[in-house]
N, C-alpha and C positions, 0 to 999 in steps of 0.2 A: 799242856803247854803253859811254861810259866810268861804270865800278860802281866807287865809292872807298867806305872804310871809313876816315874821317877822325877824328881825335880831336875831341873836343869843340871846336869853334870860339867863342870869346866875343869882343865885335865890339871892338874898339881906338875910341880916340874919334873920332865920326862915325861911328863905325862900331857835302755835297760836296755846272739844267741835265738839262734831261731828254732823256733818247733815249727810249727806246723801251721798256718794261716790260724785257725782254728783254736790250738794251743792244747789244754789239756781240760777235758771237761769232767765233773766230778759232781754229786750232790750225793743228797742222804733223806731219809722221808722218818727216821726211828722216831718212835718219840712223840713226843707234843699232842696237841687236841687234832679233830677233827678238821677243824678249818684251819690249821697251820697246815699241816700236811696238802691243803690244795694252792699254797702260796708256793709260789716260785720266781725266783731272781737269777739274775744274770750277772758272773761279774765282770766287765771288761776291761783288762790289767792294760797297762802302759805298753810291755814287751812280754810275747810270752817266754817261756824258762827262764826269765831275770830273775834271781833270788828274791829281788828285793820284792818282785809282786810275786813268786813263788812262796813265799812266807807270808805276803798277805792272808793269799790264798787259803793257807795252811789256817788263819786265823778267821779266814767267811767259812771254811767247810765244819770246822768245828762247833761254831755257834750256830751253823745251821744245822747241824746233826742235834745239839743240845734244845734247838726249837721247834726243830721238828718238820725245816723246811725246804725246799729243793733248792739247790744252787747250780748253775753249771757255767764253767768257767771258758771264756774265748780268750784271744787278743791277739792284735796283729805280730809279726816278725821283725818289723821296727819298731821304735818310738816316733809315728809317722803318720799326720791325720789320711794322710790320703789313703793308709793301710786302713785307720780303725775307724772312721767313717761308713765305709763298707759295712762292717762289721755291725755298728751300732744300729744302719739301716735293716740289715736284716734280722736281729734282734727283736725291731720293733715290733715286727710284721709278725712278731709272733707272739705281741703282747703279751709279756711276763707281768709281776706284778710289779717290780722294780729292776734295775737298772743299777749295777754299782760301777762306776767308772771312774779312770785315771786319764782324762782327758790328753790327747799328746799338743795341743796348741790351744791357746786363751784364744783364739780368734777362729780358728776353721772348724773348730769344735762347738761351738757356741750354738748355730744352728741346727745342725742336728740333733745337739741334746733336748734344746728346747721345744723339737717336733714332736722332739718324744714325748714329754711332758703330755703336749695337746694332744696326744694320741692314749692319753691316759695312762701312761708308766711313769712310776716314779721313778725320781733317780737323786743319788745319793753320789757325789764326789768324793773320789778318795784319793788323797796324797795330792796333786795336781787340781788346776780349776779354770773357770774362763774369766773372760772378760766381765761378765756381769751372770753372777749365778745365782741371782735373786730366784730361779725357775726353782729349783733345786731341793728337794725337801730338806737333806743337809748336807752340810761338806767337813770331810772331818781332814787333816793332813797336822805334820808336824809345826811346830816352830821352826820354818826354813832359815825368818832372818837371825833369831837369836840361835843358830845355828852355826851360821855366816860369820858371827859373832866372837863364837867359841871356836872356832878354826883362826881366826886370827887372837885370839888371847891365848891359844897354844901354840901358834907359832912365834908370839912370843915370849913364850917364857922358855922354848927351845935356843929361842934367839935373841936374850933380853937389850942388847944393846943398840939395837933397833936394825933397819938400813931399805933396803929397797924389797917390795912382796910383790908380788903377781896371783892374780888368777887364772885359771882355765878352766873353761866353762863349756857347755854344749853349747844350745842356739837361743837367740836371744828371744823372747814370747811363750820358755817352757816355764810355768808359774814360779815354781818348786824353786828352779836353780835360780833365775833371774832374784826371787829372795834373799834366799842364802848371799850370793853377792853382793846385794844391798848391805845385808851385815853386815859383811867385808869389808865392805865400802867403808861404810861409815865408822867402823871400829877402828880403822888404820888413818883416817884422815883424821880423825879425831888425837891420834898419839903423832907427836911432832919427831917423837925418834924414830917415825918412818917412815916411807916414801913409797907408796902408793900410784905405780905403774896402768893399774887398770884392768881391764878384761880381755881375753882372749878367747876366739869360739873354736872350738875342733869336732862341733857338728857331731856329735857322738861318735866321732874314728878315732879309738887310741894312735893311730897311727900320724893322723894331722895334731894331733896333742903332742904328739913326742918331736914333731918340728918344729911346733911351734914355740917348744921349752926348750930346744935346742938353739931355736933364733933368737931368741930371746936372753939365753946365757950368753950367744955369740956377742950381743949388744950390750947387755949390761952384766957382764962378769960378775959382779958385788952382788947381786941377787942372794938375799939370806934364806926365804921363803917364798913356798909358793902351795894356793889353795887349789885343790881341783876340785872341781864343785858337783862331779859327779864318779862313776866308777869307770867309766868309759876314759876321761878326763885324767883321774890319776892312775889306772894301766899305761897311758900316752908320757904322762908325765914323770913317772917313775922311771920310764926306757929313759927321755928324752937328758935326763939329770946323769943317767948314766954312761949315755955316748958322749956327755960333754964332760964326765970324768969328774960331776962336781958334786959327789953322795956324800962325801964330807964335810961338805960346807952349805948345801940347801937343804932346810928344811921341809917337809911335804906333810901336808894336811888333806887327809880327801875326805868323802863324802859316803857314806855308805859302809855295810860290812858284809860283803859277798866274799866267798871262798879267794879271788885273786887278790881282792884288798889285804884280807888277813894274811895272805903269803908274802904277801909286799912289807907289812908291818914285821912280819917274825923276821924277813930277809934284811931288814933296817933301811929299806929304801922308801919307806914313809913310815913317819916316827906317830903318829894317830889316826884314826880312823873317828869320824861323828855317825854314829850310828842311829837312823830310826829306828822306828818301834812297829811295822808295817801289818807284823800279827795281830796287835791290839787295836789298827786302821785297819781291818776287815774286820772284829768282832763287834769293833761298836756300827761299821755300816751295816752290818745286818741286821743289827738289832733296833737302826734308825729307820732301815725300810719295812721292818716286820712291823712294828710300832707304825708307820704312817700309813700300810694297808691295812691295820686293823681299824685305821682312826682314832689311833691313842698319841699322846704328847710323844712330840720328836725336839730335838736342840738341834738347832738349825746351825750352829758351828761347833766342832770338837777340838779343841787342841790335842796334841799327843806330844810327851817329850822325845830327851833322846841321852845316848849315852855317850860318852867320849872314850873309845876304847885305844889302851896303848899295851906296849909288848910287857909292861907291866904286871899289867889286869887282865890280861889277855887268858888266863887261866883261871882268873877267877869269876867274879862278877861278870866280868866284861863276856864271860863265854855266851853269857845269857842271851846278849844281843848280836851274833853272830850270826849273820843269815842262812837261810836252807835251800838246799835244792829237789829236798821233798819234803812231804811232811809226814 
């Protein structure tokens, strides 16, 4: 698996499905010394079969297969603490040596993990995080807000004349997206040729996203652009642009590159896609938690870029960061 650490990509002009409570478990022992082989972690994904921690995944099994150390992989059925709470509770009980998680709330999440800590498991944050994850041995996730960022400097240069943007977003306490937003934010209030509407939550149901970009068109017709800040968010939003007849004249910037995004981009009903890099946010957590149960130096924050894929690059480069749904 080709793992790149890109600089910031910003686009030139034109330019988490349920399994199984459980999800899909997987590790590998080949390899490595004697005492890596008796290390074992746990990673537990945001949603399980989501591409986006499906390709994590594809990048913790890898780098444990290349260390030599057991992984096996849970997560709940939503993006929903109440689901992976659960989960992380019985985890503990079975003291691994580390913990890799994508936390689904900065706030209900916060306690558990931090039990775990005291209970002698490390844990390692990936992609998402809490309210205070000083506990943490590291936390590694993209550049959310300069992210947020790059989705409004591509919708404007789809749009350069400025006029009214919107977002829609999932729920307001999920690290990642609430980020990314702020970008948003700030990159459109910051350009006077445009008019910055706000946020909208659709609770991760494409289905409330596509109403609520349809109430939205209802109300303000001149809408040039609009961010969806997640994959959930621009499936809702790609519908909602299309019952209201207006795929000629808004813009759509989403968030992520799962197989439905990319069908959205080739069909023209969202002109880019901001892609992470969620292989290379599992390769370096394993290699933050192998390193802190051997007692060797760990970096206590990771950044990871990310790519801005459009129907362009979609063939070339851009294939690179296209997400899986195996590995």
């Amino acid at each position: 698996m080709k793992l790149k650490r890109p600089v910031l990509a910003i686009m030139a002009v034109g330019a988490v499905t349920a399994l199984a409570l459980t999800g899909c478990a997987s590790g590998s022992s080949a390899g490595g010394t004697s005492s890596a082989k008796n290390i074992k972690l746990t990673f537990i994904q945001g949603v399980a079969g989501d591409p986006f921690y499906v390709t994590m995944q594809c990048g913790v099994d890898a780098e444990a297969k290349k260390l030599g150390v057991t992984v096996n992989t849970q997560g709940p059925a939503k993006f929903d603490p109440t689901l992976q709470k659960p989960i992380v509770d019985s985890v503990v009980a079975t003291k691994p040596g580390a913990i890799l998680i994508a936390p689904t709330d900065t706030s209900a999440m916060q306690a558990p993990l931090k039990a775990a800590t005291a209970a002698g498991v490390k844990v390692v944050l990936v992609d998402t995080t809490v309210k205070d994850p000083s506990f943490a041995t590291s936390s590694i996730s993209s550049d959310n807000e300069g992210g947020g960022e790059a989705a409004f400097k591509a919708i404007k240069s789809l749009s350069p004349s400025g006029g009214k943007v919107l977002v829609i977003s999932t729920d307001p306490g999920v690290s990642t997206a609430d980020a990314r937003v702020e970008g948003f934010e700030k990159a459109a209030k910051a350009d006077s040729a445009y008019s910055y509407l706000g946020v909208q939550y659709s609770h991760n149901d494409p289905a409330t996203a596509a109403k609520l970009t349809t109430a939205a068109l209802a109300k303000d017709p001149d809408i040039v652009g609009v961010f969806a800040a997640n994959t959930f968010a621009a499936q809702g939003v790609a519908t909602g642009i299309r019952q209201a007849g207006k795929q000629d004249s808004v813009k759509v910037v989403g968030f992520d590159a799962g197989a439905d995004a990319v069908t959205q981009l080739k069909d023209g009903t969202v002109q880019a896609l901001i892609a992470q890099q969620p292989a290379l946010i599992g390769k370096d957590a394993v290699e933050q938690a192998v390193a802190a149960i051997k007692g060797e130096k760990v970096t206590a924050k990771i950044p990871t870029g990310f790519f801005t894929i459009t129907k362009d690059n979609l063939d070339g480069e851009g294939a690179d960061y296209v997400y899986k749904t195996t590995c």
